[in-house]
Backbone and ligand atoms as CSV (ligand in chain L), in Angstrom:
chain,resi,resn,atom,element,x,y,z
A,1,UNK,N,N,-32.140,44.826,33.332
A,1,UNK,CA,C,-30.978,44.066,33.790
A,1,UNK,C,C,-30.215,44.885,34.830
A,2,UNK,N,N,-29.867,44.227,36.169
A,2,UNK,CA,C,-29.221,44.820,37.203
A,2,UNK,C,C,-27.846,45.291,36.907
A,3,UNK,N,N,-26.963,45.814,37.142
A,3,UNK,CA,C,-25.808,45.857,36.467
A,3,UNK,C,C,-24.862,46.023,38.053
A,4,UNK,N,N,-23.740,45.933,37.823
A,4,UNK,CA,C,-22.582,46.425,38.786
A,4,UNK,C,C,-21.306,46.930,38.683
A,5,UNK,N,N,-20.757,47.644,39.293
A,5,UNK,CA,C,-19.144,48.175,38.729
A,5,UNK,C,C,-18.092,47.245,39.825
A,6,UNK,N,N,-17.684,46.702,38.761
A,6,UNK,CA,C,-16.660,45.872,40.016
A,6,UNK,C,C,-15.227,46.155,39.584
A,7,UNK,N,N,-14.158,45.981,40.747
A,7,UNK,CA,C,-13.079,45.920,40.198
A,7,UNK,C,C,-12.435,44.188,39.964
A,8,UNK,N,N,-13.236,43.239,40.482
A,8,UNK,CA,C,-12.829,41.964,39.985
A,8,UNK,C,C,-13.710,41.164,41.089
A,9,UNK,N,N,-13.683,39.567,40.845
A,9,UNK,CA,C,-14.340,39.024,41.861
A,9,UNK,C,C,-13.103,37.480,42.258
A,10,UNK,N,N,-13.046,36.953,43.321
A,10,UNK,CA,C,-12.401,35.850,44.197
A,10,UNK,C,C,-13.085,34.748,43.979
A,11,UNK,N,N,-13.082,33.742,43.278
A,11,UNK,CA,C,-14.202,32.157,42.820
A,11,UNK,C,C,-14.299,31.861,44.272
A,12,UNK,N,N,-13.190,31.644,45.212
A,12,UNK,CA,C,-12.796,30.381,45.987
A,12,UNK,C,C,-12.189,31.095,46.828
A,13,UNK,N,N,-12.314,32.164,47.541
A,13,UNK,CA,C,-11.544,33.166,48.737
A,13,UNK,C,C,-11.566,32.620,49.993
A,14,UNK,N,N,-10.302,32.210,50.611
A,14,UNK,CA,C,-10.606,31.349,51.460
A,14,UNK,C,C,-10.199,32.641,52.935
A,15,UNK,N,N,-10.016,33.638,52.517
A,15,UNK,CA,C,-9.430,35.108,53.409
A,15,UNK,C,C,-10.544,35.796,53.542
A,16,UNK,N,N,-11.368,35.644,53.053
A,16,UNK,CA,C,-12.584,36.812,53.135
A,16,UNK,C,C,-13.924,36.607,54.128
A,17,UNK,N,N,-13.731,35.851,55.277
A,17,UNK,CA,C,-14.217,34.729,55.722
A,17,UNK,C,C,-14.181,33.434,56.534
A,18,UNK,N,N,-14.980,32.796,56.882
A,18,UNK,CA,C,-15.149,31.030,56.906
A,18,UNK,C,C,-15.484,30.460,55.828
A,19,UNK,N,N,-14.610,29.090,55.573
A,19,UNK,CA,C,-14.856,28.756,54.563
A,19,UNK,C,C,-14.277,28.846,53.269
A,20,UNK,N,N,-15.367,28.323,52.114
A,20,UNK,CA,C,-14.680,28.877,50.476
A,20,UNK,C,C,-15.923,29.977,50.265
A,21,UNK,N,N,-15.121,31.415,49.462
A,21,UNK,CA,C,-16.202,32.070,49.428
A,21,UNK,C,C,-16.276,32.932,48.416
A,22,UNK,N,N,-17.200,33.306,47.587
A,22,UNK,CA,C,-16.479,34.434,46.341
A,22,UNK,C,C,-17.297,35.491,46.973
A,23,UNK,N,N,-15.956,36.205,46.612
A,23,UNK,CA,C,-15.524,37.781,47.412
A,23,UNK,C,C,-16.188,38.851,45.811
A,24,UNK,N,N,-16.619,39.379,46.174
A,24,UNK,CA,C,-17.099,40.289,45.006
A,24,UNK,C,C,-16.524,41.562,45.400
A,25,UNK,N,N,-15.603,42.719,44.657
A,25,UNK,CA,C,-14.952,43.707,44.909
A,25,UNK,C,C,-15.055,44.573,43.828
A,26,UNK,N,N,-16.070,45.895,45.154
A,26,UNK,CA,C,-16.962,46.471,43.808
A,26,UNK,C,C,-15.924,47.775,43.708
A,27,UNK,N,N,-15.784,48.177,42.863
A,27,UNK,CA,C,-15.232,49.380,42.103
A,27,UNK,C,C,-16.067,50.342,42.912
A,28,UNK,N,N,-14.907,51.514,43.261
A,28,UNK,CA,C,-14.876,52.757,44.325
A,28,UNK,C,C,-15.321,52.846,45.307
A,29,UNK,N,N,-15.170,54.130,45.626
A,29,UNK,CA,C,-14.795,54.083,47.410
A,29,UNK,C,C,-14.147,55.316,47.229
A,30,UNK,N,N,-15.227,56.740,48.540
A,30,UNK,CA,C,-15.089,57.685,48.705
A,30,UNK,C,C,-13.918,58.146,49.153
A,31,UNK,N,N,-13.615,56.890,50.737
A,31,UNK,CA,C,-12.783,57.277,51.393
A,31,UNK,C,C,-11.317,57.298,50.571
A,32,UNK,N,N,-10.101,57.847,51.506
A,32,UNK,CA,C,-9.051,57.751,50.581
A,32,UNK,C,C,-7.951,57.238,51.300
A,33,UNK,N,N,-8.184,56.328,52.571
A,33,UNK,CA,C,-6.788,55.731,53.428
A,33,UNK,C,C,-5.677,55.764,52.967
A,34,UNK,N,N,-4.329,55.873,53.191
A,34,UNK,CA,C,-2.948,55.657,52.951
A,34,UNK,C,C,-3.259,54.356,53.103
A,35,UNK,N,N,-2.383,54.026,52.274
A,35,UNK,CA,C,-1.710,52.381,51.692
A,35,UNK,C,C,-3.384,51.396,51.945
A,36,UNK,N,N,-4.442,52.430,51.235
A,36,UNK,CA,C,-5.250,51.603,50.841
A,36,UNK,C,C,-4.995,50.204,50.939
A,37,UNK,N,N,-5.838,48.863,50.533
A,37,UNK,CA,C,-4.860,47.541,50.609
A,37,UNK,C,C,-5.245,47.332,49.011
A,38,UNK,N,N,-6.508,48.632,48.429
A,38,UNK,CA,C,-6.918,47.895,47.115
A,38,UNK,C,C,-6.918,49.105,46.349
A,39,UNK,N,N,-6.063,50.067,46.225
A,39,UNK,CA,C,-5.990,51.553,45.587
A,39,UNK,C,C,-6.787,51.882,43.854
A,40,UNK,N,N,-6.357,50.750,43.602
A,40,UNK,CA,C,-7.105,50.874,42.219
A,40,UNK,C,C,-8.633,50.397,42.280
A,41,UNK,N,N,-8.810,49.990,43.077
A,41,UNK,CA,C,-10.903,49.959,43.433
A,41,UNK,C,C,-11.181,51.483,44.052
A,42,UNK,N,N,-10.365,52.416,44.002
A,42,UNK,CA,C,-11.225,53.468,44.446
A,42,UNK,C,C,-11.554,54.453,43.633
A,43,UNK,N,N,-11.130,54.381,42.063
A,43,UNK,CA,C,-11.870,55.657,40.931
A,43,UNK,C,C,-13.611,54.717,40.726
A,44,UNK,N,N,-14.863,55.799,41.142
A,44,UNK,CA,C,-15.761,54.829,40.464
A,44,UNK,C,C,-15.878,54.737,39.084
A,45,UNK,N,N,-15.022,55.382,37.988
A,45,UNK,CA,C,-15.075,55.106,37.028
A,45,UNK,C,C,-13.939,53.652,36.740
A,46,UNK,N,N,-13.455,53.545,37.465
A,46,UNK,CA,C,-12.955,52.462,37.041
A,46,UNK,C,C,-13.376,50.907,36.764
A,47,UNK,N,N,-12.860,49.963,36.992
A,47,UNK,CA,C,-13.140,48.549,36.733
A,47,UNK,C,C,-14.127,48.509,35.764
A,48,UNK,N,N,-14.831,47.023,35.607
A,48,UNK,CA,C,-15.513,47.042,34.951
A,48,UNK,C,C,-17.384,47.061,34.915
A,49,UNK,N,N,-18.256,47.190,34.396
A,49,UNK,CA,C,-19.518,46.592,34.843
A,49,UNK,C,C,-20.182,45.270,34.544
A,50,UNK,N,N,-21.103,45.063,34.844
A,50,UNK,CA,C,-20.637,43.327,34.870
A,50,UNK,C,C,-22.777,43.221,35.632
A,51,UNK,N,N,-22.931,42.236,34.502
A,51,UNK,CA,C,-24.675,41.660,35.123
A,51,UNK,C,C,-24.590,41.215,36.496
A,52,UNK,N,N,-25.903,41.270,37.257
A,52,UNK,CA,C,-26.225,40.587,37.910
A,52,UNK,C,C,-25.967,38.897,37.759
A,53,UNK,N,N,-26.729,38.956,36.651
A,53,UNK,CA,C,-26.510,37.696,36.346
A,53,UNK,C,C,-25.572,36.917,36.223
A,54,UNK,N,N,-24.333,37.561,35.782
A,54,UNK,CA,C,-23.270,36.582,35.331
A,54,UNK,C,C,-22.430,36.146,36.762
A,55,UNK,N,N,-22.673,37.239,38.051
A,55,UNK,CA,C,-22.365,36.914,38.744
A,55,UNK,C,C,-22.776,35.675,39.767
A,56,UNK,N,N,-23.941,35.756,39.514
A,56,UNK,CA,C,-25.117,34.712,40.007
A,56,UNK,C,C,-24.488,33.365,39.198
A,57,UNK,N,N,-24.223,33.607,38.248
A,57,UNK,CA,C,-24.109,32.309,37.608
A,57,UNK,C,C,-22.711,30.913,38.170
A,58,UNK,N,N,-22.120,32.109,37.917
A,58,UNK,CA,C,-20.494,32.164,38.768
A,58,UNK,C,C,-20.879,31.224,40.064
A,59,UNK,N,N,-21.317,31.782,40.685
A,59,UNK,CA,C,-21.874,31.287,42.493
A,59,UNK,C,C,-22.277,30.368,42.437
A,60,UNK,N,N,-23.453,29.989,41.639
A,60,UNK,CA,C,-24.054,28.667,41.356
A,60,UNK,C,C,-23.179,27.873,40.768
A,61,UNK,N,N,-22.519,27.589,40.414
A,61,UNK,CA,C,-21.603,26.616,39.594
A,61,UNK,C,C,-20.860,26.286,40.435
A,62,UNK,N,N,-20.745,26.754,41.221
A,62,UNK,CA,C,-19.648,26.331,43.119
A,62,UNK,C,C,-20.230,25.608,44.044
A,63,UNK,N,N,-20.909,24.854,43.812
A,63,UNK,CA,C,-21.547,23.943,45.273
A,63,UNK,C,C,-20.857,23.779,46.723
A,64,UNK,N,N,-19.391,24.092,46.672
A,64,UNK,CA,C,-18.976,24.059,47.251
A,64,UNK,C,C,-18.751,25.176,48.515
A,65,UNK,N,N,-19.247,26.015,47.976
A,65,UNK,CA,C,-19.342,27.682,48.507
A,65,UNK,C,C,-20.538,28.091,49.827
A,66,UNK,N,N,-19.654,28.558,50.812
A,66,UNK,CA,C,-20.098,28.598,52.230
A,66,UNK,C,C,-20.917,30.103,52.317
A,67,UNK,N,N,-20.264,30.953,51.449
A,67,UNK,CA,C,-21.195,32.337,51.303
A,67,UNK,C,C,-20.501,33.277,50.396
A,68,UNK,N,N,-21.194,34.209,50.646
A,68,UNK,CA,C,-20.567,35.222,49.599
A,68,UNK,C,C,-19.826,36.623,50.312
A,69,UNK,N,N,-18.732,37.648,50.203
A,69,UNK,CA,C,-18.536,38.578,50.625
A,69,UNK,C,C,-18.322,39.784,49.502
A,70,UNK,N,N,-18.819,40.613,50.408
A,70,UNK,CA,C,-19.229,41.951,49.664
A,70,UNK,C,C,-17.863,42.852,49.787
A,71,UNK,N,N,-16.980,43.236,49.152
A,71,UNK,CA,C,-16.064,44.038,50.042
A,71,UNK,C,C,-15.548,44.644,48.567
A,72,UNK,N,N,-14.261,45.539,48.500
A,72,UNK,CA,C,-13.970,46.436,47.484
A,72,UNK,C,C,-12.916,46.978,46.994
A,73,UNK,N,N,-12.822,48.435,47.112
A,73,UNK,CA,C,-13.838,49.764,46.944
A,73,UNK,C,C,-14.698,49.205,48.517
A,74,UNK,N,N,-16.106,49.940,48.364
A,74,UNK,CA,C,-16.512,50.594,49.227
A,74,UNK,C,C,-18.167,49.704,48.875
A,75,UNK,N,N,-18.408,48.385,49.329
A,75,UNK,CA,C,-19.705,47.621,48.565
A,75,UNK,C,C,-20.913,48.832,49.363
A,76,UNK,N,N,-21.053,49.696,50.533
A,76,UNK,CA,C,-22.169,50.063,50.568
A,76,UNK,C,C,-22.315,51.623,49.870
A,77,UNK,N,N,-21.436,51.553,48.727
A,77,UNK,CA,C,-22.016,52.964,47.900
A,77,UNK,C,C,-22.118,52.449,46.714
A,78,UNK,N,N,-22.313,51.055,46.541
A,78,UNK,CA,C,-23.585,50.504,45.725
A,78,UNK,C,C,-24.425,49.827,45.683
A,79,UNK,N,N,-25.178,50.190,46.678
A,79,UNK,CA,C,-26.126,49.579,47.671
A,79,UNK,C,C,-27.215,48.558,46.661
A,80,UNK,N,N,-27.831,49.306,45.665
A,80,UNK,CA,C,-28.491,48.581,45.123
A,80,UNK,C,C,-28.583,47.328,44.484
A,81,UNK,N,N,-27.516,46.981,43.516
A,81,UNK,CA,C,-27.266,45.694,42.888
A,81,UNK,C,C,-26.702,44.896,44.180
A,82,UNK,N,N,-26.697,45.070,44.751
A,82,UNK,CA,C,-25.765,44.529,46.139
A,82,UNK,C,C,-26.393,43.683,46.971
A,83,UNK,N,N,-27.574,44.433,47.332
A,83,UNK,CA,C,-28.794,44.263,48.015
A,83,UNK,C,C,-29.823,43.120,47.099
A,84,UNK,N,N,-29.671,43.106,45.650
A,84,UNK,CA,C,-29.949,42.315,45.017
A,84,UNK,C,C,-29.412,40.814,45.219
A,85,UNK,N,N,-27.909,40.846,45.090
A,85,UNK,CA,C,-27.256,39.880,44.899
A,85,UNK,C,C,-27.028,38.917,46.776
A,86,UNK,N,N,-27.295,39.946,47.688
A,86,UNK,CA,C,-27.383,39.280,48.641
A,86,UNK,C,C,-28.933,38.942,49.303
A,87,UNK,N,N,-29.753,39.343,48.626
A,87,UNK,CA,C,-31.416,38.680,48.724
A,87,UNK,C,C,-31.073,37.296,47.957
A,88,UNK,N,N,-31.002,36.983,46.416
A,88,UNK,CA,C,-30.145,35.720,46.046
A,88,UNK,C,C,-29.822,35.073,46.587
A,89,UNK,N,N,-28.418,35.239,46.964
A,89,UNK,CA,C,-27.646,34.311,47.988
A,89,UNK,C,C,-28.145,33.968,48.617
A,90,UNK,N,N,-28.965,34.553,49.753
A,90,UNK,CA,C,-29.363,33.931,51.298
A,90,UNK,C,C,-30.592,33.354,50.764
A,91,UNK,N,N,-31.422,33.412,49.821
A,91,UNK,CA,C,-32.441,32.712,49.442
A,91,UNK,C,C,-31.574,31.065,48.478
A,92,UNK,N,N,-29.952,31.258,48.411
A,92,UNK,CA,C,-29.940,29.378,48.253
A,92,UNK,C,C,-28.698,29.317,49.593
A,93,UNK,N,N,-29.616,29.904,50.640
A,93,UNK,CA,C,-28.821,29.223,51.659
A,93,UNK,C,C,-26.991,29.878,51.938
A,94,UNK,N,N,-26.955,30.843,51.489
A,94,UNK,CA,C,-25.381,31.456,51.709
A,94,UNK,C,C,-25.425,32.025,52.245
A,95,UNK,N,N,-24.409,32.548,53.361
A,95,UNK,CA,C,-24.288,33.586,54.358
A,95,UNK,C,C,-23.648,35.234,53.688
A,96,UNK,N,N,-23.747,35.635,54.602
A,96,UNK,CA,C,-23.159,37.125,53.549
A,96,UNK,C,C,-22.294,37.609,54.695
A,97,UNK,N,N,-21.112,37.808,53.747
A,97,UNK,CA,C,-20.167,38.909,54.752
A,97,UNK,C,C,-19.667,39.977,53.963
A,98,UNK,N,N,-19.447,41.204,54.808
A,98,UNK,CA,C,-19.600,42.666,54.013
A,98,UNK,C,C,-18.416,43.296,54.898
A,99,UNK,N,N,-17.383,43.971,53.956
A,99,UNK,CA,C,-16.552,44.747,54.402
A,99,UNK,C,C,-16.655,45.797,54.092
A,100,UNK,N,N,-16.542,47.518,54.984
A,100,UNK,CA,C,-16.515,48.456,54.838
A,100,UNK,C,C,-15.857,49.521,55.480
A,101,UNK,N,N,-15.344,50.746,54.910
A,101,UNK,CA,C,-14.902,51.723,55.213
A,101,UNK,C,C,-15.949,52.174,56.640
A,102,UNK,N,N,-17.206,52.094,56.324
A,102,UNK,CA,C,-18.054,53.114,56.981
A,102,UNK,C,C,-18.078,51.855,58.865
A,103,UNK,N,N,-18.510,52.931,59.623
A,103,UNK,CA,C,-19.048,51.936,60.433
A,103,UNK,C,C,-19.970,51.476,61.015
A,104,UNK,N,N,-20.448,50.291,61.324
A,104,UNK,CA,C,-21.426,49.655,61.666
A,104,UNK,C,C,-22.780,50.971,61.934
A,105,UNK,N,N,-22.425,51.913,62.890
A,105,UNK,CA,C,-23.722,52.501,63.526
A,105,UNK,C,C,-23.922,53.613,62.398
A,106,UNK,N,N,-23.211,54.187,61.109
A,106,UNK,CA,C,-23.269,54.702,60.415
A,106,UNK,C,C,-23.703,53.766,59.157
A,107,UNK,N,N,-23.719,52.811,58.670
A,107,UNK,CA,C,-24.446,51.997,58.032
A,107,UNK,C,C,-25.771,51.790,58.730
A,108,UNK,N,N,-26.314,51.623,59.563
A,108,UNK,CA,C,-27.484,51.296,60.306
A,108,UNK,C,C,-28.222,52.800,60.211
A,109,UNK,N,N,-27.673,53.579,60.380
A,109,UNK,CA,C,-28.423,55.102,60.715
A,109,UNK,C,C,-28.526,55.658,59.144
A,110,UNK,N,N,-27.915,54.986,58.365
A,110,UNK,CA,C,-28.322,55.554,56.973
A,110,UNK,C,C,-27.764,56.774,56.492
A,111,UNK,N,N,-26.379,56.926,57.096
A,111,UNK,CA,C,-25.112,57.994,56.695
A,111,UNK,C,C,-24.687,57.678,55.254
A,112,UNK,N,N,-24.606,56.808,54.536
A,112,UNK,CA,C,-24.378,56.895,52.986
A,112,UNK,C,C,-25.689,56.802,52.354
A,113,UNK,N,N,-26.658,56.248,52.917
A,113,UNK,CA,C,-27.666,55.912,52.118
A,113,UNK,C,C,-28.339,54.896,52.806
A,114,UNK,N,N,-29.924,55.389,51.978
A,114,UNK,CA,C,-31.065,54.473,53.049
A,114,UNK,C,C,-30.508,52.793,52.051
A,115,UNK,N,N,-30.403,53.286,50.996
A,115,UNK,CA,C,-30.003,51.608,50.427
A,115,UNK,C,C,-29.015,50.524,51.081
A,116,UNK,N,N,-28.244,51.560,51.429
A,116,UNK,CA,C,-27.072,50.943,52.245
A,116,UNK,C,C,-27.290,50.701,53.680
A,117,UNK,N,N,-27.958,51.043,54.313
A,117,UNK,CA,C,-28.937,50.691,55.652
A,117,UNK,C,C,-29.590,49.365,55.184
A,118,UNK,N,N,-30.472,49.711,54.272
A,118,UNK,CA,C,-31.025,48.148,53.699
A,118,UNK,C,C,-30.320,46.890,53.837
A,119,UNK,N,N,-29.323,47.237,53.128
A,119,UNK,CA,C,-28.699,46.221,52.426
A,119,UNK,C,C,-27.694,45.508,53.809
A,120,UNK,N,N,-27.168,46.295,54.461
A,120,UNK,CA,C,-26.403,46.289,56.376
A,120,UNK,C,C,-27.581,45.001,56.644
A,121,UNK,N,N,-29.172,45.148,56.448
A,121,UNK,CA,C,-30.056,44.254,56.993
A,121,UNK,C,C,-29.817,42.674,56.443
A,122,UNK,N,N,-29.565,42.724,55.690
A,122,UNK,CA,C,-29.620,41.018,55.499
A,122,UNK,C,C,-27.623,40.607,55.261
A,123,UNK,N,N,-27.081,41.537,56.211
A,123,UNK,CA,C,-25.437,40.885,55.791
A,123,UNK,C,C,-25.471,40.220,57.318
A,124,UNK,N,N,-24.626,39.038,57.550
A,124,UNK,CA,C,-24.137,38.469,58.782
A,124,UNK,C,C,-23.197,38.971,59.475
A,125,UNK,N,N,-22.628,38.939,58.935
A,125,UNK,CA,C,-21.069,39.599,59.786
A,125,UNK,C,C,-20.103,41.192,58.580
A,126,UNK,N,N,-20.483,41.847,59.514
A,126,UNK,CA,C,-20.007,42.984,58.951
A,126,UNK,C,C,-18.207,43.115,59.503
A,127,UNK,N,N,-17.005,43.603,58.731
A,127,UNK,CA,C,-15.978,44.040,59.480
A,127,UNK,C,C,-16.104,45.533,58.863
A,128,UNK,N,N,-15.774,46.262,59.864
A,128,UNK,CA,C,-16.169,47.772,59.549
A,128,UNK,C,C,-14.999,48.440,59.737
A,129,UNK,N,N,-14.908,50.067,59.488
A,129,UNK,CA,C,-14.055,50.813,59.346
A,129,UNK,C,C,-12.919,50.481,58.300
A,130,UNK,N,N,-12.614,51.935,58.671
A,130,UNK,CA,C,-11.909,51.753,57.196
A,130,UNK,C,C,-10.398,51.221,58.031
A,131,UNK,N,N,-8.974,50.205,56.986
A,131,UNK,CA,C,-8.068,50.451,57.196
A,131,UNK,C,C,-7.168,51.504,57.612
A,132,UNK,N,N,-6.597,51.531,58.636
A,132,UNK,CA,C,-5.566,52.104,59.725
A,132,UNK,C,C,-3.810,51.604,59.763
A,133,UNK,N,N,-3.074,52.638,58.871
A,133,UNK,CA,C,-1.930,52.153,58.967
A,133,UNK,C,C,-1.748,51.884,60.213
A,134,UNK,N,N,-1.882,52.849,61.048
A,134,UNK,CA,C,-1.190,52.777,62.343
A,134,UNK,C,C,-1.474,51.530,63.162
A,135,UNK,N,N,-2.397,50.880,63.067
A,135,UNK,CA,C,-2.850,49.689,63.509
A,135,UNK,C,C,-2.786,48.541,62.759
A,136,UNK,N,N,-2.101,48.703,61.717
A,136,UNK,CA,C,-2.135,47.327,60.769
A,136,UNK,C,C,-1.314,46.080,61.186
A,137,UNK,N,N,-1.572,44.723,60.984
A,137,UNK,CA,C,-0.939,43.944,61.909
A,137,UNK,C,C,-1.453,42.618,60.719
A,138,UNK,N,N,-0.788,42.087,60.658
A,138,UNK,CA,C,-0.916,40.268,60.100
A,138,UNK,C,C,-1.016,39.544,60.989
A,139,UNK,N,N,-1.328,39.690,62.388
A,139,UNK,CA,C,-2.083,38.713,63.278
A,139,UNK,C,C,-3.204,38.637,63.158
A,140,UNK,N,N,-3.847,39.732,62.911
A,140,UNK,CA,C,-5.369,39.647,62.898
A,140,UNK,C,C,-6.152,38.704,61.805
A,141,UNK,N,N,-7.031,37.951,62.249
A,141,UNK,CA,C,-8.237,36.940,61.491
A,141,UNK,C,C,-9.032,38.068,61.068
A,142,UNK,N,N,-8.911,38.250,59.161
A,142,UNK,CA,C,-10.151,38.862,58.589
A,142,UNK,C,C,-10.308,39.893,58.249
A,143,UNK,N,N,-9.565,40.522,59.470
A,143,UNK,CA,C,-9.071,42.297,58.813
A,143,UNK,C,C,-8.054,42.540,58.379
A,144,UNK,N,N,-7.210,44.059,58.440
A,144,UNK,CA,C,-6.081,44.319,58.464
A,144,UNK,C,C,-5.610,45.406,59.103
A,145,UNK,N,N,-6.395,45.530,60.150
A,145,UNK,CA,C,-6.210,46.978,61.296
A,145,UNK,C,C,-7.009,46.271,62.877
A,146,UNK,N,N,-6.443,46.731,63.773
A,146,UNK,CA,C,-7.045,46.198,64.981
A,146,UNK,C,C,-8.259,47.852,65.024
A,147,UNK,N,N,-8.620,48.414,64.686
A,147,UNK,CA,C,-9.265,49.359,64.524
A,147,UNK,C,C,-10.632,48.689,63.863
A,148,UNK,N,N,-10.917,47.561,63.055
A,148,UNK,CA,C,-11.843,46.932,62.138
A,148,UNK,C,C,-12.546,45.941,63.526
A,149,UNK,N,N,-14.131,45.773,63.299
A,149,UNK,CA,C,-14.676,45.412,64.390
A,149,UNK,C,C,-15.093,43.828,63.611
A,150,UNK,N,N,-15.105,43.113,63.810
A,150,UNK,CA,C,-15.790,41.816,63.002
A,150,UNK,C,C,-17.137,41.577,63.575
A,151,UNK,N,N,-18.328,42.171,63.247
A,151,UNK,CA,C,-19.538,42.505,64.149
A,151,UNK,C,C,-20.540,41.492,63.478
A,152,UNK,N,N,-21.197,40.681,64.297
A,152,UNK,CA,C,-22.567,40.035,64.418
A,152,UNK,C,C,-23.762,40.893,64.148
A,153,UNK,N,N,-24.018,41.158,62.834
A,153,UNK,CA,C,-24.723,42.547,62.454
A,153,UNK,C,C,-26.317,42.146,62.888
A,154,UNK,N,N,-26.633,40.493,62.439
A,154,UNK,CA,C,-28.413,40.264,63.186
A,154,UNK,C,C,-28.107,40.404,64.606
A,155,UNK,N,N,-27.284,40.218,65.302
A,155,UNK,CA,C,-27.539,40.148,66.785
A,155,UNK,C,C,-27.160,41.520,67.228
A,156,UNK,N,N,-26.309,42.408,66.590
A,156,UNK,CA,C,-26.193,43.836,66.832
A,156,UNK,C,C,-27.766,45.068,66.762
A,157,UNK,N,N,-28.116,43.881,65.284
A,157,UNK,CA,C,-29.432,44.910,65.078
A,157,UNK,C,C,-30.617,44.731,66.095
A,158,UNK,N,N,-30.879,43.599,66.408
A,158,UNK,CA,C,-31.680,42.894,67.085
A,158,UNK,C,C,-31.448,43.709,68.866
A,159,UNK,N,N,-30.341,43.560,69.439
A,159,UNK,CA,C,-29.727,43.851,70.860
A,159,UNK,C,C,-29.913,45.847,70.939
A,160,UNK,N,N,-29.485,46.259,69.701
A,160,UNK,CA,C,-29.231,47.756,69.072
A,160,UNK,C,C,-28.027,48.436,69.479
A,161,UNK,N,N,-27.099,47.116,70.028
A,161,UNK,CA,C,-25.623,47.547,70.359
A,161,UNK,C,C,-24.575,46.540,69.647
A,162,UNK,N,N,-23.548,47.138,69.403
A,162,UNK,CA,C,-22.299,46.045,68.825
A,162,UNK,C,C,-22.007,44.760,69.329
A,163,UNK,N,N,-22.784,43.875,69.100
A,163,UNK,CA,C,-22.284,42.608,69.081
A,163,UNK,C,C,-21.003,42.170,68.441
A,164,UNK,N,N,-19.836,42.024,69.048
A,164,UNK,CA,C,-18.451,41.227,68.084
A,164,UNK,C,C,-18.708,39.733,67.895
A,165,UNK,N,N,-18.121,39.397,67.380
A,165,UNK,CA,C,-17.510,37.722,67.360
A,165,UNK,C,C,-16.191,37.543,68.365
A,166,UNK,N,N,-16.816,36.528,69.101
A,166,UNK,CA,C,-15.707,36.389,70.173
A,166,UNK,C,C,-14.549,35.792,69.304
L,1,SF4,S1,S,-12.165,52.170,52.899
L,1,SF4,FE1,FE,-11.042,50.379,52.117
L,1,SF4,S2,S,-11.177,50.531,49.870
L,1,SF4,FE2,FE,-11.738,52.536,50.703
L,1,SF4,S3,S,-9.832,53.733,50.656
L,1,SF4,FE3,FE,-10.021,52.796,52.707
L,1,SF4,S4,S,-8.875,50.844,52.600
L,1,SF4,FE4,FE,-9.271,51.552,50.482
């Protein structure tokens, strides 16, 4: 049985995204930003662990649901169940969006982990870097730092340069 450490999950996140979407927010995260936006997702002993499955189950019971997002804590330093749950998804048709501390060309080059390179492969739209007081702003769609890139990760990987979303 796959397992995961999460610090909670979003049914119906209509912020994490296009769309309705459940946001899965996995427990820890290396980095240590000021005014974090989610401070208690960053002990990895914290939150709870939680099946594959039950999360799967969750998702399916939503017909209504446009995709799923990965975000936290820090979803690519648990690359594995992750990578699970977004092979799933996109096999009934859901898109994947993934938020992270790390950035785009450091997820791709396999700076936390070859799993986490993996797993960068089948997400759609990555927003990267970590939160930036100094840049934080409530205008922005999706992030919360003009420092965060909202990147077209198949057409980035594909091109081998940063594709944004216009
Ligand atoms: S990368 Fe995100 S979760 Fe991690 S400390 Fe920074 S703001 Fe918090």
């Amino acid at each position: 049985m796959t397992t995961l450490r999460i610090f909670g999950t979003a049914d119906d996140s209509i912020v994490d995204g296009p769309g309705i979407r459940f946001a899965v927010f996995s427990q820890g995260c290396s980095k240590t930003c000021p005014r974090c936006h989610n401070p208690e997702a960053q002990p990895f002993e914290g939150g709870r662990e939680v099946a594959l499955e039950e999360l799967e189950r969750l998702i399916a019971g939503n017909p209504l649901l446009a995709g799923i997002t990965l975000t936290g804590g820090e979803p690519f330093e648990q690359p594995k169940p992750l990578l699970e749950l977004a092979q799933w998804a996109k096999s009934r048709g859901l898109n994947v969006w993934a938020y992270s501390g790390y950035l785009f060309e450091e997820l791709r080059d396999a700076v936390p982990s070859p799993e986490a390179s993996e797993l960068l492969q089948l997400v759609d739209v990555l927003v990267d870097g970590p939160f930036l007081e100094g840049q934080a702003s409530h205008e922005l769609k999706w992030r919360g730092s003009a420092n965060q890139r909202l990147i077209d990760v198949q057409a980035s990987l594909a091109a081998g340069t940063v594709t944004e979303l216009g």
